[in-house]
N, C-alpha and C positions, 0 to 999 in steps of 0.2 A: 525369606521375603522381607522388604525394606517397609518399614512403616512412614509410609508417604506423607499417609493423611493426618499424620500428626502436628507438622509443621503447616496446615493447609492457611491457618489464620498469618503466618509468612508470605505465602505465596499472594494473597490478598493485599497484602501491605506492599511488597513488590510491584502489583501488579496498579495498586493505587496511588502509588507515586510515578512511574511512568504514565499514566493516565491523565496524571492534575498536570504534569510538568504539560503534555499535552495540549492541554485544555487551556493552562494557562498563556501558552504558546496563543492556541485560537482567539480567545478572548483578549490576549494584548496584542497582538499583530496580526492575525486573521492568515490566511493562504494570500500567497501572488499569485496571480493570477494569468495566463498567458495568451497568447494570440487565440489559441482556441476559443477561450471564453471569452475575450472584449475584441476581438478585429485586430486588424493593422494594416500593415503592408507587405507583400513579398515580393524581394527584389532579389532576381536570377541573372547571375553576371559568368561569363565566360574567359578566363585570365589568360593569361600567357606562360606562371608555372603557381607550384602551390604554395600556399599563405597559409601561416598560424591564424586559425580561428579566433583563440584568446585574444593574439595579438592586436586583431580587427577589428573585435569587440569592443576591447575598449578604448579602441581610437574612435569608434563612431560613437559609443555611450559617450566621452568629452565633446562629442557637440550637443548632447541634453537630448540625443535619440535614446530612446528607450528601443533595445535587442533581447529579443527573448530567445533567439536561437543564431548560429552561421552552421551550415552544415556542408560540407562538401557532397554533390548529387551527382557528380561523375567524373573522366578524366578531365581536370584542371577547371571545373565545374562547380559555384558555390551559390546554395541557393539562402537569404539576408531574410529571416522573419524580425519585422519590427514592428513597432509601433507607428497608429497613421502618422504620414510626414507628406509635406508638399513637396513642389518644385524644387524650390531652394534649398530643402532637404535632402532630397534625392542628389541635385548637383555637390553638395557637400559631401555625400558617400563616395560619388563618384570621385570626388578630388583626391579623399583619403586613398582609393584602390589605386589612382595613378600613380598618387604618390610611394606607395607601397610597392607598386609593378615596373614602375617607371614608364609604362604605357598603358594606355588606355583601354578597357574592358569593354569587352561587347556585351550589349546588354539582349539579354534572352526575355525578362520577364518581367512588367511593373506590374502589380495589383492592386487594391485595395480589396479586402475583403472583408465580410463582417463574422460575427463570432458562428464557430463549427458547432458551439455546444450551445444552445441557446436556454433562454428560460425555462424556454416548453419540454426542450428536449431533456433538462434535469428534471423539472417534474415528470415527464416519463419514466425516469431511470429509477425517481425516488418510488415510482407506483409500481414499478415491478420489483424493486426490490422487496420492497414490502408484502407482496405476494408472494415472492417466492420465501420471505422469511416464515413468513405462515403456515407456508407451506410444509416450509421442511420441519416447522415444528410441527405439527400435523401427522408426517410422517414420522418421522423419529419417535414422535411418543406412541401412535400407532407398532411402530415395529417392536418397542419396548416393553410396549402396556403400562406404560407410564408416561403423563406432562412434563414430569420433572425432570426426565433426559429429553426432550424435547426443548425445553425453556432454560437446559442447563448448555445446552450445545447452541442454542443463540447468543446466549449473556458472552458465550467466548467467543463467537462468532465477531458481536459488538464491540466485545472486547479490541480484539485488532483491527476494527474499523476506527477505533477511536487511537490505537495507537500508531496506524500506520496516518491517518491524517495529522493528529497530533503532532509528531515526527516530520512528516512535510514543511509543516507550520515553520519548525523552525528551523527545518533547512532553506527556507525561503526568507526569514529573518536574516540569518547569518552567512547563508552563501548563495542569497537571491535566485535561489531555484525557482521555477515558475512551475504551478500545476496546470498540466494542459491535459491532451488526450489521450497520452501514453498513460500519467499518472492514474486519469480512471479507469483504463486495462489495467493494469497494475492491481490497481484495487478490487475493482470482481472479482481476478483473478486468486487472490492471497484470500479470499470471501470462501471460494467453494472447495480452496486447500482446507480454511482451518476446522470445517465443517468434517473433511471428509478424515481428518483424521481424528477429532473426537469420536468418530462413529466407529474406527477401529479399536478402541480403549472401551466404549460400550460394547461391542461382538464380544471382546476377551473375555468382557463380565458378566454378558448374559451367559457364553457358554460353559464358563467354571460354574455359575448358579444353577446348570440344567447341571450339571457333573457332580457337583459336590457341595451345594447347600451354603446357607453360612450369611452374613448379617454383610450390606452395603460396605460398610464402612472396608471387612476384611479382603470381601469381592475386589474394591475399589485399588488397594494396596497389592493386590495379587497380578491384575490386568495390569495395572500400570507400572512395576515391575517386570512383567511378560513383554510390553509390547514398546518399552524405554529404546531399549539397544537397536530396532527394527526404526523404531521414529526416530531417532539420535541418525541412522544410518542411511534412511530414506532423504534426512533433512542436509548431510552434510556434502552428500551430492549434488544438491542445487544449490549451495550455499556456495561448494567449490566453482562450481561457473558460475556462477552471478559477482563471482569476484573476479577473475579472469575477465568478463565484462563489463565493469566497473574501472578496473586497469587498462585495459586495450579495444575497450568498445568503441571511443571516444567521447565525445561531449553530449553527439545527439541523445544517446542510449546510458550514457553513465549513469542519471537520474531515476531511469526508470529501472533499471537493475538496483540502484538503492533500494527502492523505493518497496520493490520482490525481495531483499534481500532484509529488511524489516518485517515486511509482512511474512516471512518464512522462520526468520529468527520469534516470532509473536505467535504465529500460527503453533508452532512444535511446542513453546514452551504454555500457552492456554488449553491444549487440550488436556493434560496431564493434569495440571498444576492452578488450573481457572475450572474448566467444565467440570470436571469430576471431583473437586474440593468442593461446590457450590452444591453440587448431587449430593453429595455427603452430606453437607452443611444441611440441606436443606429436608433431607430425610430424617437428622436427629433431632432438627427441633419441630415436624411434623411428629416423631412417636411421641417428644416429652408434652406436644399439646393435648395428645390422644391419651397419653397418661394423668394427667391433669383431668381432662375433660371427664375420665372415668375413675 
């Protein structure tokens, strides 16, 4: 059996510089934000063969349009998420595609539309998460007989909410990534992975505790040993495609495979290495208050 928990004040220190690098991301640049969340325009054009997205991109970004997406939406089919633009604007895309096609594009679609994720609709998202955060501490500590695996299985929880937006942050500083409404699938999603695998590292520990007795700390080092190779081997399956589409997804989907591909690499390494250091942590200096106090 590997003594885990002995490095746990490591794993903290680790897990406290990817978190500030994070934060300091948020706090100096903030997320970009994308047609989801402020509006724009979508413009659906019909070609005559296909065209480099990149290459489209930033011919239309050099006229001070702001593009948050080009996606190809069928055969020879591209559908233009930008930012609002007038008249003017529009005939300036179109000139780029002639000039690009050497003929003129049909156009399928102008919109203007306003944001998909509104105010309201975050604070709804923010009220049920919040429920269900409570919830599942609730449960967990319920199933346990303990808050502490409860409130220790949220703090990692939070933990890769903070590292996976963190991380956004500054994929949007540096490679103008936009968080839209992939990114917040993404992130529920990576929410009830790293939940469901702390909860397999506490099973391990309750049922060595019904078997064979013995103090948190050695419990903790025994499960997390047990259940390494199974979480390492669960994790490098998803890790394998989400690279695969990162490389061959193309551009619409590249981001949000990042973005799983953070919160997967965050998720496997906090449950081990955040939840259950924090359980420990948090049980030895509950007995040295209890020894003190008597």
């Amino acid at each position: 059996m590997i003594d885990w928990m002995k490095y746990r004040f490591l794993y903290f220190g680790i897990s406290a510089l990817v978190v500030g690098a994070g934060v300091f991301s948020l706090i100096r640049w903030g997320l970009v934000f994308g047609i989801d969340f402020k509006g724009g325009t979508l413009l659906e054009y019909k070609v005559t063969r296909d065209i480099s997205e990149k290459a489209l991109s930033n011919k239309i970004s050099k006229q001070e349009i702001t593009v948050s997406s080009i996606q190809k939406t069928g055969d020879k089919t591209y559908l233009l998420k930008l930012g609002p633009i007038d008249q003017n604007q529009k005939a300036e895309v179109e000139k780029i595609l002639t000039e690009e096609l050497g003929t003129k594009p049909d156009e399928l679609r102008f919109e203007t539309v306003g944001p998909t994720i509104g105010p309201e609709l975050v604070k709804k998202t923010i009220f049920a998460l919040s429920i269900s955060s409570i919830t599942i501490l609730l449960w967990v500590a319920y199933q346990f007989r303990s808050i502490k695996f409860g409130a220790s299985a949220i703090l990692a929880m939070f933990h890769d909410t903070l590292v996976v937006i963190g991380m956004y942050s500054i994929f949007g500083h540096f490679w103008h990534v936009e968080a839209d409404f992939l990114f917040v699938t993404a992130l529920l999603t990576i929410l009830s992975f790293s939940v469901h695998d702390t909860i397999v590292v506490y099973d391990r520990m309750r049922e060595s505790q019904k078997k064979f007795g013995g103090n948190l700390y050695d419990l903790a080092n025994q499960a997390t040993t047990e259940t390494m190779v199974r979480s390492l081997n669960n994790s490098f399956t998803i890790l394998f495609m989400l690279i695969a589409l990162m490389i061959l997804g193309g551009s619409t989907i590249r981001w949000f495979a990042a973005t799983l591909f953070v919160g997967t690499v965050s998720g496997t390494y906090s449950s081990p290495f955040v939840a259950v250091p924090i359980l420990v942590t948090w049980d030895e200096i509950e007995k040295k208050l209890k020894r003190r106090l008597t």
